[in-house]
C-alpha positions as CSV (number, residue, x, y, z in Angstrom):
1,X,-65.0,17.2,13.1
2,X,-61.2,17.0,13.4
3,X,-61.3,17.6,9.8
4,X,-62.9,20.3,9.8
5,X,-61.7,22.1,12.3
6,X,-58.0,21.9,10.6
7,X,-59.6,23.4,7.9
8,X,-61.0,26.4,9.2
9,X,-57.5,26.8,10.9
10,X,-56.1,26.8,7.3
11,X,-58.2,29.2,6.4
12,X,-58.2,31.9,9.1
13,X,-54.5,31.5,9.3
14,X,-54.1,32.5,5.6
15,X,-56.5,35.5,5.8
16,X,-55.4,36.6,9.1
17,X,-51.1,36.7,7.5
18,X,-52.3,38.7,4.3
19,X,-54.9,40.6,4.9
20,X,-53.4,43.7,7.2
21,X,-50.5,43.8,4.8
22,X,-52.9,44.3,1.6
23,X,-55.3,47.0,4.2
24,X,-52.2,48.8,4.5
25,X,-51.0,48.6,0.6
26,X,-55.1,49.9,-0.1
27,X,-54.6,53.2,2.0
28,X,-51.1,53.4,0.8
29,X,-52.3,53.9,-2.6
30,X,-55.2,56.1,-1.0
31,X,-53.1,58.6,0.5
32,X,-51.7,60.5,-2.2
33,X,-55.5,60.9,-3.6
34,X,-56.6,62.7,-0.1
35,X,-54.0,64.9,-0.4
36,X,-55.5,65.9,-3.9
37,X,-58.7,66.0,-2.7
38,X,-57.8,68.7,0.1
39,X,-56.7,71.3,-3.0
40,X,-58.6,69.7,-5.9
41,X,-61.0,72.5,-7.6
42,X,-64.1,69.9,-7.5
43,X,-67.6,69.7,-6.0
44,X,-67.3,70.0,-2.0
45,X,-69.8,67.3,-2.0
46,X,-67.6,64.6,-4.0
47,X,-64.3,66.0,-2.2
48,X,-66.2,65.0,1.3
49,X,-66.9,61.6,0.2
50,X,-63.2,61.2,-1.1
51,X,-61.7,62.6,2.1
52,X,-64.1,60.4,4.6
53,X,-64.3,57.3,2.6
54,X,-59.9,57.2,2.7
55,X,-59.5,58.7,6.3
56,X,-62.2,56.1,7.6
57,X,-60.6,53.6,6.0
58,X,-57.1,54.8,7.6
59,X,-58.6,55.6,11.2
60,X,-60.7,52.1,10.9
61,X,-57.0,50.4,10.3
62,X,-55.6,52.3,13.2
63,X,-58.5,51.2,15.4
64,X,-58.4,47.4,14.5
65,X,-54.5,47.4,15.3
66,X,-53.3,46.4,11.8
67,X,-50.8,49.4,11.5
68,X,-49.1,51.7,14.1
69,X,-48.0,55.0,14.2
70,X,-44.9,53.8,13.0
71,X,-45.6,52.0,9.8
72,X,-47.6,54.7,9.0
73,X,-45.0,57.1,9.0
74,X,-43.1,54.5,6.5
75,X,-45.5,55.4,4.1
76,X,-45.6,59.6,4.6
77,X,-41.8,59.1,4.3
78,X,-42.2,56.7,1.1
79,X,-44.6,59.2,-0.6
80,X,-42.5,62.4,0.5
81,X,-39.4,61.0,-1.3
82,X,-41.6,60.3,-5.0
83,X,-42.9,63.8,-4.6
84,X,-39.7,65.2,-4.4
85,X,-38.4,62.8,-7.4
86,X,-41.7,64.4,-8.8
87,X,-40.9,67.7,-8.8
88,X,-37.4,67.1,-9.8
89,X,-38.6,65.3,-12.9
90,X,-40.7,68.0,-13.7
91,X,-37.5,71.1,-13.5
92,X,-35.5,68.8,-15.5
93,X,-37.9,67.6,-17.7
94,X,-36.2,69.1,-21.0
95,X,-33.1,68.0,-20.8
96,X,-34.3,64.7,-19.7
97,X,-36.3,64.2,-22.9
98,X,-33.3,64.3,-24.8
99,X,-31.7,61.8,-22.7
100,X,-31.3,57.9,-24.4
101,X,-34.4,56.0,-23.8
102,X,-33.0,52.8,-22.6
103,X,-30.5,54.7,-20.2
104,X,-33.7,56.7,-19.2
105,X,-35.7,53.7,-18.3
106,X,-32.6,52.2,-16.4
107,X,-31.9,55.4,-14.3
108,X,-35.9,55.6,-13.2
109,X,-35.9,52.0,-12.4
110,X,-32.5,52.5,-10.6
111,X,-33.6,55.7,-9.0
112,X,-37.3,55.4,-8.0
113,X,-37.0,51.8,-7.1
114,X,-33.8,49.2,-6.7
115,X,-31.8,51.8,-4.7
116,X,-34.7,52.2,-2.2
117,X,-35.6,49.0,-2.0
118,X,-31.8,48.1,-1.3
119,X,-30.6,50.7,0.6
120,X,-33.2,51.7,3.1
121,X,-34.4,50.0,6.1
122,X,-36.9,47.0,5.7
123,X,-39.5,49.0,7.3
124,X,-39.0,51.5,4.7
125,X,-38.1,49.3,1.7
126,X,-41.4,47.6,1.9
127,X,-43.5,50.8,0.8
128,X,-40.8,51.4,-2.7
129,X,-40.7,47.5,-3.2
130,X,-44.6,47.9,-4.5
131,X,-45.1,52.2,-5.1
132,X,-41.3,52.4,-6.4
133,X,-41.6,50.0,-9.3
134,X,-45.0,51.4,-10.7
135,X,-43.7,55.1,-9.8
136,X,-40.4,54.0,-12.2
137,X,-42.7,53.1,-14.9
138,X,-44.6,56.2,-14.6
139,X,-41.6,58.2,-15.0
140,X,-40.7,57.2,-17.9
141,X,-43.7,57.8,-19.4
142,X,-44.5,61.3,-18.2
143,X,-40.3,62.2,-19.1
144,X,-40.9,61.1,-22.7
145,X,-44.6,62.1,-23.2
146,X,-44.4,65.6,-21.4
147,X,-46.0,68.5,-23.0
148,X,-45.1,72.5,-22.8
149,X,-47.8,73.6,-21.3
150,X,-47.7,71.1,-18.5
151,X,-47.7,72.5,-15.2
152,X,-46.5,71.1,-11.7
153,X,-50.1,70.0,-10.5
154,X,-49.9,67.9,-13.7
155,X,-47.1,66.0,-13.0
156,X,-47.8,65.8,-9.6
157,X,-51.5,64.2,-10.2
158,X,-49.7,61.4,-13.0
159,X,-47.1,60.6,-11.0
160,X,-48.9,60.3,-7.5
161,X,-52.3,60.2,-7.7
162,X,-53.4,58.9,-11.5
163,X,-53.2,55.1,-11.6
164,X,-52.5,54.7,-15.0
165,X,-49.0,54.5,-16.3
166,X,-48.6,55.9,-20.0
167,X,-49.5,60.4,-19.8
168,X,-52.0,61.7,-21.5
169,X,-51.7,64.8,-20.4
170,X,-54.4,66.2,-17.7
171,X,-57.3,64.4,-17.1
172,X,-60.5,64.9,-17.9
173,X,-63.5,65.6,-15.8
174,X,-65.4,62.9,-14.6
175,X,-68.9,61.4,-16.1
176,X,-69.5,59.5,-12.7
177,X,-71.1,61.5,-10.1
178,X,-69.9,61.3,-5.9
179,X,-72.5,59.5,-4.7
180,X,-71.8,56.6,-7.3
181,X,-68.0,57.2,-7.0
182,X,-68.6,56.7,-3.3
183,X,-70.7,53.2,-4.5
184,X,-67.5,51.8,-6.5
185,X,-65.3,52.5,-3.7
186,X,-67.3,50.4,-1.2
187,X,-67.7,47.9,-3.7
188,X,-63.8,47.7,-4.5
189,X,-63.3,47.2,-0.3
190,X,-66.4,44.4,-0.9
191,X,-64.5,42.9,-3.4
192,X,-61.3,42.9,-1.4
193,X,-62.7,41.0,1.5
194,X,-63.9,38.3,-1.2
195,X,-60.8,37.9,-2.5
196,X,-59.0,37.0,0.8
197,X,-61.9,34.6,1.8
198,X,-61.0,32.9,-1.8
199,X,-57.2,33.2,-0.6
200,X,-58.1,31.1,2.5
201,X,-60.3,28.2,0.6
202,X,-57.4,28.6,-1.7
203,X,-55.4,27.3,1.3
204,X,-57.6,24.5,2.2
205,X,-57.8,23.2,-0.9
206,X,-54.3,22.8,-0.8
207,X,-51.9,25.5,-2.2
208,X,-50.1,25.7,0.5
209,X,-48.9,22.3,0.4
210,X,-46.9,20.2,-2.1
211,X,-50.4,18.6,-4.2
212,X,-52.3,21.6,-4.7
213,X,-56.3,20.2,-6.4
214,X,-58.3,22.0,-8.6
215,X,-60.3,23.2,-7.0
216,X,-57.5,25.4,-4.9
217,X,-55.8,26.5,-7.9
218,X,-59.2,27.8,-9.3
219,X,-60.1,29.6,-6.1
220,X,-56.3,31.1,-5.6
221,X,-56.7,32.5,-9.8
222,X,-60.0,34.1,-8.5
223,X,-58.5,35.7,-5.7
224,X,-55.4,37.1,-7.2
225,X,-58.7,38.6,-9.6
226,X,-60.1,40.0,-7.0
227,X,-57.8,41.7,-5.0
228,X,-56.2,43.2,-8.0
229,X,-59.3,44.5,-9.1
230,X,-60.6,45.1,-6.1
231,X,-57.8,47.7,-4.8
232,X,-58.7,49.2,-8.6
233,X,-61.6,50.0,-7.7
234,X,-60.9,51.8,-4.6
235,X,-58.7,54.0,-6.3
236,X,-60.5,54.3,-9.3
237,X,-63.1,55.3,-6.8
238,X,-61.9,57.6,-4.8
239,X,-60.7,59.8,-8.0
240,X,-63.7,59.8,-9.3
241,X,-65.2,61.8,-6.0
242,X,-62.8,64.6,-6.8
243,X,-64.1,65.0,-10.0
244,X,-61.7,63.3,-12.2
245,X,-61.7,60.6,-14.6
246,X,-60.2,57.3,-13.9
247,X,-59.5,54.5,-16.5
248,X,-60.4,51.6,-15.8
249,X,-57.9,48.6,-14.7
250,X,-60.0,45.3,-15.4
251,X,-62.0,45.1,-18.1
252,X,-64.0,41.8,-17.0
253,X,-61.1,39.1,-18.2
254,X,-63.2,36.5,-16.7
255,X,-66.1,37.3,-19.8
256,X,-62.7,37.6,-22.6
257,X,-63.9,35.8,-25.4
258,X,-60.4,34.3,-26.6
259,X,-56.9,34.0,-24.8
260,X,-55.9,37.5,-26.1
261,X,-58.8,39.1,-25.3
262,X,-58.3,38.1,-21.9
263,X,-54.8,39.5,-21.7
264,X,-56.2,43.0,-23.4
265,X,-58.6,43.2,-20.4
266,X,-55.9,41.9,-17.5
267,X,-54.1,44.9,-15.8
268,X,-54.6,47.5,-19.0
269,X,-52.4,49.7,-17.0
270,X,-49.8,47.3,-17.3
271,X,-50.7,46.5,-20.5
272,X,-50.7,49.3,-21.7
273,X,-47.4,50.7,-20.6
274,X,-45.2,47.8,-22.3
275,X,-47.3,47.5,-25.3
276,X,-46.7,51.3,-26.6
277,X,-43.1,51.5,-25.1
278,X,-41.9,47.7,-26.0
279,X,-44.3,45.6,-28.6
280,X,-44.5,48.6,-31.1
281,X,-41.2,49.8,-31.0
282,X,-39.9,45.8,-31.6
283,X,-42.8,45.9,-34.1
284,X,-41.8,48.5,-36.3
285,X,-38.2,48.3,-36.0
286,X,-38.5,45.1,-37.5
287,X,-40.7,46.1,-39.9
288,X,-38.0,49.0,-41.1
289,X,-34.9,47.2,-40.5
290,X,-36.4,43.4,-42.1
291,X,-39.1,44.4,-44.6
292,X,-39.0,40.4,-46.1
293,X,-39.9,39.4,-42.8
294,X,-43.8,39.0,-42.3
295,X,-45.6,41.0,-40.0
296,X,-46.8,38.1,-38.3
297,X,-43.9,37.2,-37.4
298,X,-42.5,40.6,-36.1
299,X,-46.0,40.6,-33.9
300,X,-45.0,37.2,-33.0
301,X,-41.4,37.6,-31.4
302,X,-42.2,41.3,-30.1
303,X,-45.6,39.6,-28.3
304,X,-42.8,36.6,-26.7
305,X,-40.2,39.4,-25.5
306,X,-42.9,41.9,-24.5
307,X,-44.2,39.2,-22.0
308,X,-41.3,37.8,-20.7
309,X,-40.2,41.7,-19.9
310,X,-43.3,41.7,-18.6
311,X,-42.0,38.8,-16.4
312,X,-38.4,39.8,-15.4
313,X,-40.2,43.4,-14.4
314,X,-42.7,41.3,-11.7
315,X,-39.4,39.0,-10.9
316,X,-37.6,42.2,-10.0
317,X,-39.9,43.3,-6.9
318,X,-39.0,40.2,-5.6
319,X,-35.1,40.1,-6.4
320,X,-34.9,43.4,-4.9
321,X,-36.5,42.9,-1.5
322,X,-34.8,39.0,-1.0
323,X,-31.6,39.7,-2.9
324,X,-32.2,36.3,-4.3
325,X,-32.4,35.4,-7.9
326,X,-35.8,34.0,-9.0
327,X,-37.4,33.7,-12.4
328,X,-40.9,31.8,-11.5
329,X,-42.5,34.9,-12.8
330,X,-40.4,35.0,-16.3
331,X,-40.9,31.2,-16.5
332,X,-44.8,31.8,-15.8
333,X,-45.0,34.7,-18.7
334,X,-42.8,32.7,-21.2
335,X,-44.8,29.9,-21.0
336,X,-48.2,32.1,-21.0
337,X,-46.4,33.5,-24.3
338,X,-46.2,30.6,-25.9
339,X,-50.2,29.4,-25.2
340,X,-50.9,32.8,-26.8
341,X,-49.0,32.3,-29.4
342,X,-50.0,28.6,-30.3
343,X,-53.9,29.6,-29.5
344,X,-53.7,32.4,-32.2
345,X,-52.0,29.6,-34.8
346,X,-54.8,26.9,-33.4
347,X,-57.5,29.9,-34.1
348,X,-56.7,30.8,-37.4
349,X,-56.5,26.8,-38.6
350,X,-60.1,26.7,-37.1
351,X,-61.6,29.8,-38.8
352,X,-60.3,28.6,-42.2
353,X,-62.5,25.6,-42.0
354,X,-66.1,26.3,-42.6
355,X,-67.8,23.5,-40.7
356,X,-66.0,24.8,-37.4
357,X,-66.2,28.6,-38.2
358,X,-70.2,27.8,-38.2
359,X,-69.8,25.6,-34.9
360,X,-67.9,28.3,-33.1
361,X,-70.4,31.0,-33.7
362,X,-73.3,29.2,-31.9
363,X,-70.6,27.0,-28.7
364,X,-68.7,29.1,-26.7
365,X,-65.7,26.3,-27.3
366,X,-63.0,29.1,-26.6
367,X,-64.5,30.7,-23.6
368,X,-64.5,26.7,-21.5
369,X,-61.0,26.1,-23.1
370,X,-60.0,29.5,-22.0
371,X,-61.5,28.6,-18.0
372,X,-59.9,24.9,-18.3
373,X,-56.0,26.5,-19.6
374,X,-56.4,29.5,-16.6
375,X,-57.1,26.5,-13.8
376,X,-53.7,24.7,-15.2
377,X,-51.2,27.7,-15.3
378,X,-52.7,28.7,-12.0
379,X,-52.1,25.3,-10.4
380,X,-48.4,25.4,-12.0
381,X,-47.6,28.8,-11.5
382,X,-48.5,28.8,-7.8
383,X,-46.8,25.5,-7.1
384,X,-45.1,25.9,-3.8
């Protein structure tokens, strides 16, 4: 009974310490999307279930005592600063398309999200530390993938409201209608609240102590799934109401058939940000610069430096806020570099020999060595 009641104190306490901090980062990501809503030229009907499903989930905050007044006027400031970084973006978007792309990249990331995160208040600093570092990204993008005939709403909608990171140019219209837009929503907040009850069995399983099992490891990957996704969704959402389309962030990794499948379906946004702006440019300048060298191989050392990048850029949120230098996440995307890398190599040995080729076709061998790798790294990676 003792037992058991330490466990359910484990449990509560870990849900109760993260779960107001990710309500607030949900309707921090919401708010930008009701202000679109209020001018977006859409069905009434879909711009109604946008505006009540993100102001109930605001007031409902309020009411429970997670935020106050104050914290949420840290966010209106947070998002007032990017919109004015917007618009000045888009004025001096000309000249800065000319501008070197690595000194771009370095004044965004400077701009948008170290000097905010450094500078301000911790009360303030805590909005930038998450919102700054994907608004830097999304900077970039829009400076070097502008068009002419973009206009100000254009910008405005990438940069603040559209949670992907590379520009397209102006979305499309949306093939979801409100009512099931209003469905994903409710499903992402469903999700949400799954993910922190993992979180807690996470912590009574032991991740929050020094000989984390199994069994915690596996429930903590599941919940760092989930919330991800699940805040997704909400956005994803929420734009679809208006009338917009949304792309989607998770592509089921759980069901990804090999180790790199499961990485093309993890955080696409992400994904798809440093793979057109880092892993093709190494890529092809390889290719140009070294035309003995195989194309393997230039795949091969653009896939390890696009990851640990990939790394140093998640290390640099924390860095930022602590002013303390950590590399856990670098060391945790090297490493998951170089199981990619040695998967690919085991692959192709196996698919060149025709008794296993046959065997793999009908036992799902990568999918359970896929599961069995993930509960590893996870219990590694989230070693406290």
């Amino acid at each position: 009974m003792t037992e058991l009641s330490e466990w359910s104190e484990v449990f509560l306490r870990s849900c109760a310490r993260g779960f107001p901090i990710l309500l607030f980062s949900v309707v921090f990501w919401v708010w930008p999307t009701l202000a679109y809503a209020l001018v977006a030229r859409s069905r009434l009907f879909g711009r109604a279930i946008a505006l009540g499903c993100g102001l109930g989930l605001t007031f409902s905050g309020v009411w429970f005592g997670y935020w106050t007044l104050e914290a949420l006027r840290f966010g209106v400031f947070c998002h007032a600063i990017c919109g004015l970084i917007a618009t000045g973006i888009f004025f001096s978007r000309r000249f800065l398309k000319r501008v070197n792309r690595v000194l771009l990249f370095s004044i965004f990331f400077a701009v948008c999200f170290v000097l905010p995160v450094r500078l301000l208040p911790n009360q303030f600093a805590a909005p930038f530390s998450i919102y700054g570092w994907y608004f830097a990204f999304k900077a970039y993008s829009y400076a070097v993938e502008q068009r002419e005939d973009d206009t100000l709403r254009d910008c405005l909608y990438f940069l603040m409201v559209n949670p992907v990171l590379v520009y397209a140019g102006p979305p499309g219209p949306s093939v979801t209608g409100p009512l099931r837009a209003g469905l994903r929503f409710s499903a992402g907040l469903l999700v949400v609240l799954v993910g922190y009850g993992l979180r807690g069995i996470a912590a009574v399983f032991g991740m929050e102590n020094a000989e984390p099992t199994i069994l915690g490891a596996a429930c903590f990957f599941l919940s760092l799934y989930a919330l991800h996704s699940g805040v997704t969704s909400v956005r994803i959402g929420l734009i679809r109401a208006t009338g917009r389309h949304a792309a989607e962030g998770y592509h089921y990794p759980l069901f990804a058939r090999n180790m790199a499948d499961f990485w093309r379906r993890w955080n696409t946004y992400v994904g798809h940000w440093f793979r057109r702006y880092l892993f093709s440019p190494i890529v092809l300048g390889i290719a140009r610069r070294k035309r003995s060298i195989p194309l393997d191989v230039s795949k091969a050392v653009a896939l390890f430096v696009t990851f640990v990048a990939v790394g140093v850029a998640h290390d640099a949120q924390i860095i930022a806020r602590s002013g303390s230098l950590l590399v856990r996440n670098t060391t945790f995307f090297m490493a998951a570099a170089l199981l990619l890398l040695l998967w690919i190599g085991v692959e192709r040995l196996l698919t060149r020999a025709t008794v296993m080729a046959r065997l793999t076709k009908f036992v799902p061998l990568s999918r359970v060595a896929l599961l069995i790798v993930l509960l590893v790294v996870a219990g590694e990676r989230w070693r406290p």
